[in-house]
C-alpha positions as CSV (number, residue, x, y, z in Angstrom):
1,X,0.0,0.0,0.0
2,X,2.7,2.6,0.9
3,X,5.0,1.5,-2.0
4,X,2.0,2.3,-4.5
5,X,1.5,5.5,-2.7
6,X,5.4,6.5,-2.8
7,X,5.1,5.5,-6.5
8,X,1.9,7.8,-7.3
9,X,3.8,10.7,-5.2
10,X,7.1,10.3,-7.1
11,X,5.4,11.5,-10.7
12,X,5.1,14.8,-9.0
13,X,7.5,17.6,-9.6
14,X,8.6,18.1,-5.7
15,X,11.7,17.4,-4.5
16,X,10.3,15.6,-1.3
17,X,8.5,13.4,-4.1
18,X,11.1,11.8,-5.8
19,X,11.9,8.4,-4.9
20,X,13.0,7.8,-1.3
21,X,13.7,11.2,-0.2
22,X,11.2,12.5,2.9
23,X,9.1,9.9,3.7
24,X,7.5,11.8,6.2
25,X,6.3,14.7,4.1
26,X,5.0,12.0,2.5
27,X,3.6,10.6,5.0
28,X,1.7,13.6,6.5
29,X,0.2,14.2,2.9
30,X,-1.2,10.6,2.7
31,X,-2.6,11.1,6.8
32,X,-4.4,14.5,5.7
33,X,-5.8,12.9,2.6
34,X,-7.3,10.7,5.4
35,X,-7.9,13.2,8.6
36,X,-10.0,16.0,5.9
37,X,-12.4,13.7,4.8
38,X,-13.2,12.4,8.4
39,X,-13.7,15.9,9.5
40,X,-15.5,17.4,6.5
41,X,-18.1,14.4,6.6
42,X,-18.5,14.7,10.6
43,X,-18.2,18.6,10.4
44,X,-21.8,18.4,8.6
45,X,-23.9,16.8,11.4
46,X,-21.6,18.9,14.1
47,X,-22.8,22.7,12.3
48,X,-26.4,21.4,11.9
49,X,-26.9,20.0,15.4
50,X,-25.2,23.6,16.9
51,X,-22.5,21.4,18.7
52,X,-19.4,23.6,17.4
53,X,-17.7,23.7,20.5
54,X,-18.5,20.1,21.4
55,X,-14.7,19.2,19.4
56,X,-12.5,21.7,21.4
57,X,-14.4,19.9,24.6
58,X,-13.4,16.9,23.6
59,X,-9.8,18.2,23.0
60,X,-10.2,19.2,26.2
61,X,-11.2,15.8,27.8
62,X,-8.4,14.2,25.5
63,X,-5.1,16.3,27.1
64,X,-6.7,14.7,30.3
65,X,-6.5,11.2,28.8
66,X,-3.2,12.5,28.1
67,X,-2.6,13.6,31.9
68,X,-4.1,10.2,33.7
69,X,-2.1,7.5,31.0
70,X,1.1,9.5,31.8
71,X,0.7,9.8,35.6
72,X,-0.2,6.1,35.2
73,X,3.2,5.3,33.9
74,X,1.4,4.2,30.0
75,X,4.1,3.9,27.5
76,X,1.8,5.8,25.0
77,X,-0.7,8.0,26.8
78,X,-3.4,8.0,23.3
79,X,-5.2,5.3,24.2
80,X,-6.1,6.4,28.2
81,X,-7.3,9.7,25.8
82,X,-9.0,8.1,23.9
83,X,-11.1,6.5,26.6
84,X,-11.5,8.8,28.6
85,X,-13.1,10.8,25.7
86,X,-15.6,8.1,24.8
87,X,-16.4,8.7,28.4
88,X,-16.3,12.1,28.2
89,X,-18.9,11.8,25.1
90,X,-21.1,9.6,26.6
91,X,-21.6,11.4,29.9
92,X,-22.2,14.6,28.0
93,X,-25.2,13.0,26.4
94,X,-26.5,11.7,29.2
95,X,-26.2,15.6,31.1
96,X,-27.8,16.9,28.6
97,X,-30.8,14.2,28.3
98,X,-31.4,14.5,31.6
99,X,-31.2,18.0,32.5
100,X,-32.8,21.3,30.6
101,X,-29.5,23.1,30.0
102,X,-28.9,23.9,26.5
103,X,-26.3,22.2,24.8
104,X,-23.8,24.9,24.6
105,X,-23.9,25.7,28.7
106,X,-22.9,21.7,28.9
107,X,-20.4,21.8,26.7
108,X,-18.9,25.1,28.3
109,X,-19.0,23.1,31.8
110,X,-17.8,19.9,30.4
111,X,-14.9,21.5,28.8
112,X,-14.0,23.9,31.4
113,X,-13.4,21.4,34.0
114,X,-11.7,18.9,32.1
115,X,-9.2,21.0,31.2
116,X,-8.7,22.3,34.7
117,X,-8.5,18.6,35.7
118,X,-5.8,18.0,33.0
119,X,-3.8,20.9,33.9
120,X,-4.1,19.5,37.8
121,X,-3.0,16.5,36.9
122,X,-0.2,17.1,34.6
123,X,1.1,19.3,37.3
124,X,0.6,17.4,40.6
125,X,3.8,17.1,42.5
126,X,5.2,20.2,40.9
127,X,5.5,18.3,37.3
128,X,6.3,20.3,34.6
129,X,3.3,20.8,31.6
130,X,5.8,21.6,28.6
131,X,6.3,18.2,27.8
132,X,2.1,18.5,26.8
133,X,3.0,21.9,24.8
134,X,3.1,19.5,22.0
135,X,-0.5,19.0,21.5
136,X,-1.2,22.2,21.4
137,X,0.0,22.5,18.4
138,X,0.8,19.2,17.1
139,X,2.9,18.0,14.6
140,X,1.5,16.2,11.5
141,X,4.9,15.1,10.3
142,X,5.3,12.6,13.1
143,X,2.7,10.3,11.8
144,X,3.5,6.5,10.8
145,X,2.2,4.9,8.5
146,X,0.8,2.4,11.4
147,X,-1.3,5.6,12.7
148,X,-2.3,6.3,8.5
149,X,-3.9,2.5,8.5
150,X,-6.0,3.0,12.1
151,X,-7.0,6.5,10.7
152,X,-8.2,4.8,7.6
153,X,-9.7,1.9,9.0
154,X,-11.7,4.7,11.4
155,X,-12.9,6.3,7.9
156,X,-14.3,3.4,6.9
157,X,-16.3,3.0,10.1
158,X,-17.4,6.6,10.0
159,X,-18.6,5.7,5.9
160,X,-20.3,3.0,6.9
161,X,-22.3,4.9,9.8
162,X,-23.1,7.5,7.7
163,X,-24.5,5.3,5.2
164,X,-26.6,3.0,8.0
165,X,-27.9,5.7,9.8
166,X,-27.7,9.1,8.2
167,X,-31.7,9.7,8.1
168,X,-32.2,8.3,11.1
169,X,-29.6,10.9,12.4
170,X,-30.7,13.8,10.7
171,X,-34.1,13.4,11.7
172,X,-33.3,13.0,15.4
173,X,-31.4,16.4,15.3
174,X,-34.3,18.2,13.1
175,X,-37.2,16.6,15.4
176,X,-36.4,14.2,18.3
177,X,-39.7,13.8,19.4
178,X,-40.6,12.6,15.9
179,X,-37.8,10.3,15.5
180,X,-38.4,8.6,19.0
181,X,-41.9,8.2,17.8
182,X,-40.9,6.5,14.7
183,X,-39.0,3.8,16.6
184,X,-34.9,5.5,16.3
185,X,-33.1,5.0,19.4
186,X,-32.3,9.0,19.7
187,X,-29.8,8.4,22.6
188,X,-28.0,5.6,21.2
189,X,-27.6,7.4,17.6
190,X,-26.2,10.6,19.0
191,X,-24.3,9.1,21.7
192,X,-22.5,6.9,18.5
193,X,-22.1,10.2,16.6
194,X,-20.2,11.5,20.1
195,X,-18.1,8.7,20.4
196,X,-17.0,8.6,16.5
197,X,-16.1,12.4,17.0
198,X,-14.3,11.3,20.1
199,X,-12.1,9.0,18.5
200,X,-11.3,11.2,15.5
201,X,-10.7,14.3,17.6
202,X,-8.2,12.3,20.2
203,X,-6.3,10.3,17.7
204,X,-6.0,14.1,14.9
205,X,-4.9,16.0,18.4
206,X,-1.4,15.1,17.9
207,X,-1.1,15.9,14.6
208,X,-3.0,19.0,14.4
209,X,-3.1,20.7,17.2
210,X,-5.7,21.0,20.0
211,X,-5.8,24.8,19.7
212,X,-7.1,25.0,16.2
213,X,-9.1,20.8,16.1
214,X,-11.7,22.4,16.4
215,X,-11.9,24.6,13.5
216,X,-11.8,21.8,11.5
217,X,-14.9,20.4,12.7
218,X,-16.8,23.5,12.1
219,X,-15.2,25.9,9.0
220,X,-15.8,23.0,6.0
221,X,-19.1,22.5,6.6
222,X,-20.2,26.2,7.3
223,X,-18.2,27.2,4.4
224,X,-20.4,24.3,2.6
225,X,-23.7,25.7,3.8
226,X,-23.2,29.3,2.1
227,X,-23.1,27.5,-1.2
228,X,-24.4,23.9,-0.9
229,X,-28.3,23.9,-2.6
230,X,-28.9,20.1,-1.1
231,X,-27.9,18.0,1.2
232,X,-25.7,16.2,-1.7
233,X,-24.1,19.2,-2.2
234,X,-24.0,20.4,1.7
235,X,-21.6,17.2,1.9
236,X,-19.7,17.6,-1.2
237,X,-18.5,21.0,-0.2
238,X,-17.7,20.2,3.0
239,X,-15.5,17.1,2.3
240,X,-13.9,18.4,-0.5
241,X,-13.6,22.1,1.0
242,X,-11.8,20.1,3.8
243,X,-9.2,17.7,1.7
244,X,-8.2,21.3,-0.6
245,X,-7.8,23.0,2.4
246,X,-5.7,20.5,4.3
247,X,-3.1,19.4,1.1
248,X,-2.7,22.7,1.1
249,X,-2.3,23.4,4.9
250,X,0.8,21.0,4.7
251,X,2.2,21.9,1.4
252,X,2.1,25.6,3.0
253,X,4.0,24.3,5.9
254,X,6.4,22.6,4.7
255,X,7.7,25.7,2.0
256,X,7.2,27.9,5.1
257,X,7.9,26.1,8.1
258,X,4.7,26.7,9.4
259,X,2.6,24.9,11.8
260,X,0.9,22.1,9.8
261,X,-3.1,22.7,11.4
262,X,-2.9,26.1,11.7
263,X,-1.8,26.5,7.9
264,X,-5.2,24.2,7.2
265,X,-7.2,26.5,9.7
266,X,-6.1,29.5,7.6
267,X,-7.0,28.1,4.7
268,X,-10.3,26.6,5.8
269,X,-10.9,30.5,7.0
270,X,-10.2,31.4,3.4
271,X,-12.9,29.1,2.2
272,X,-15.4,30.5,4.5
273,X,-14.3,33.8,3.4
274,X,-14.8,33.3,-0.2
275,X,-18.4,30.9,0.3
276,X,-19.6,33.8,2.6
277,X,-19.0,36.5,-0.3
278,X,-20.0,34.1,-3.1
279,X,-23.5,33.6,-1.3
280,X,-24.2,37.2,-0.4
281,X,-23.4,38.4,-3.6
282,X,-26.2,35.8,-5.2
């Protein structure tokens, strides 16, 4: 798989193309030609339920994953963050089921405390925190190609949910009270859609950065909205607004030196920039 994709890369006119130089330019190329489409498709359902903040919560609730695996002595701290944030998720749906605060105020407590809970944690005993100042702004060129394959594999699951359960999702956002009535387990659907965010967001925040993740759930598909005519289209624009915006987030930073997710944020802003005019001026 990575020989064909070395092969493909060498026909381009880059000097970190050509055969065996920079593998992990090309590396981080083949992982954002992964991460985009994860976050454009997800990005759709995130804008249209109003849960834009519910990513940088989960960022949040990951760097305390982070905290507990290292204080627990785990060789690599991702996977404590990663359950603890299909904790996090789950316990935020059940907060908000079972209590009349609107989803924002939950997601402003939620990711409040977690953070303060991370930052006690990673400096209990008078530890230092710089050695988490690396997911704050990540560093896309790190990945493996081991990492590439989960993130894949994790695409496919997120392809198959959307096709399985897409109606039953949207209508459970438009109208719960409808879609309860018509038999679709509400709570289980969107406490899915949490835990598939979860995973994405924790397993992107090393690469991209947990100060600007969250951008990239919300910029592709409310640039896609300004433009998109139909739901076909709402996901089209988002997906592909997402995979422009993130080749050419690490193409900028590697001519620049740039960070890798905020060159993608900047460009994603760009997008929304240009979708914002182009739908104002029709």
């Amino acid at each position: 798989m990575m020989e064909l994709w070395y092969r493909l890369l060498s026909l381009l006119p880059f000097e970190w193309a050509q055969p065996g130089q920079m593998l992990f330019m090309k590396h981080a190329l083949l992982a954002v030609l992964v991460i985009s489409p994860l976050f454009g498709l997800l990005s759709t359902m995130v804008v249209r339920s109003r849960m834009s903040f519910f990513s940088d919560a989960l960022g949040h609730s990951a760097f305390t994953g982070m905290a507990i695996g290292a204080l627990c002595g785990i060789g690599d701290p991702t996977w404590a963050a990663v359950l603890f944030a299909l904790f996090f998720s789950v316990l935020f749906n059940v907060v908000r089921r079972k209590t009349a605060l609107a989803s924002d105020t939950v997601i402003g407590v939620f990711a409040s405390t977690a953070m303060a809970f991370g930052i006690f944690l990673s400096t209990l005993g008078g530890r230092s925190f710089t050695k988490f100042n690396s997911l704050l702004i990540g560093d896309i060129l790190s990945v493996t190609p081991g990492q590439i394959g989960l993130l894949a594999l994790i695409l496919l699951v997120v392809l198959v949910f959307w096709v399985v359960g897409f109606n039953r999702l949207m209508l459970s956002t438009v109208h719960p009270a409808l879609a309860h009535s018509r038999g679709v387990q509400v709570f289980l659907l969107e406490t899915v859609f949490s835990a598939l965010i979860a995973v994405v967001v924790t397993l992107s925040m090393t690469w991209v950065g947990l100060l600007v993740i969250n951008s990239l759930l919300v910029l592709p598909a409310a640039s896609a909205r300004s433009v998109a005519r139909n739901t076909a289209q709402y996901h089209l624009f988002s997906v592909l607004g997402a995979v422009v915006c993130g080749v050419a987030g690490v193409m900028a930073s590697y001519y620049l030196g740039s960070s890798a997710g905020a060159s993608i944020t900047l460009f994603l802003a760009v997008f929304f920039l240009v979708t914002s005019l182009l739908r104002r001026k029709n």
